[in-house]
C-alpha positions in Angstrom: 20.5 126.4 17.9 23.2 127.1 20.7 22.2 125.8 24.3 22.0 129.7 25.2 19.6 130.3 22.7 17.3 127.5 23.8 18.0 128.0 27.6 16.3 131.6 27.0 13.4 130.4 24.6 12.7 128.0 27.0 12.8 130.8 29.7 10.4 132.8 27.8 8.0 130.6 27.0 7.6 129.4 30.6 7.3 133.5 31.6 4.9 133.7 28.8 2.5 130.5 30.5 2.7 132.0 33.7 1.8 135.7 32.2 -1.1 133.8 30.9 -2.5 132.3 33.9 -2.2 135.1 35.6 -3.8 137.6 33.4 -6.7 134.7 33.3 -6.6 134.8 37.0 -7.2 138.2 37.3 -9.6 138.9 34.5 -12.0 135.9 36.6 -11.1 138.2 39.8 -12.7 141.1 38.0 -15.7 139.7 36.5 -16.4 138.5 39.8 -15.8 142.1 41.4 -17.8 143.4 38.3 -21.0 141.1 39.5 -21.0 142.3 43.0 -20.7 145.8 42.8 -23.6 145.1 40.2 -25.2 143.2 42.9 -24.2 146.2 45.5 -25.6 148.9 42.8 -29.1 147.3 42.8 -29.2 146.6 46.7 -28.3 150.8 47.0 -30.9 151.7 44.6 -33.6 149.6 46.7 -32.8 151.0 50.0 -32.4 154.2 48.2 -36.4 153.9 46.8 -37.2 152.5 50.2 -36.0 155.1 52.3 -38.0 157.7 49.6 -41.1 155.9 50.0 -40.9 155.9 53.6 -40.7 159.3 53.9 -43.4 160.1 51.8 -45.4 157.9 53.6 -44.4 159.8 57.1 -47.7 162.9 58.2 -46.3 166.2 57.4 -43.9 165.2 55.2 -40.0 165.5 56.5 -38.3 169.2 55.3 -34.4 169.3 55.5 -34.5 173.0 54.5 -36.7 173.5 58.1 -34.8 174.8 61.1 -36.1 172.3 64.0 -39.3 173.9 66.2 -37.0 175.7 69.1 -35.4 178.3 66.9 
């Protein structure tokens, strides 16, 4: 093989181990993004049930659709 040729084979395949790397880098960056928004999804539905519970716990109930006592 000419020096050219291996001068660019050589190129490539240090391109190709840094490609690798950094597609593993990444796909560990999005598992771990992937686990807290999990996390953040199950937080938001406990709040979420919360929140309901304590409002059906409150006398009279609370009605959105009711204009406030003044009007």
């Amino acid at each position: 093989m000419s020096d050219e040729l291996t001068a660019r084979l050589d190129e490539l395949e240090t391109r190709l181990a840094f490609q690798d790397d950094t597609i593993e880098a990444l796909n560990e960056a999005v598992s771990r993004q992937q686990l807290e928004l999990e996390k953040l999804q199950r937080s938001l539905e406990l709040l979420a049930q919360r929140q309901a519970d304590l409002a059906a716990s409150l006398p009279g109930g609370v009605e959105d659709d009711q204009p406030p006592p003044h009007y």
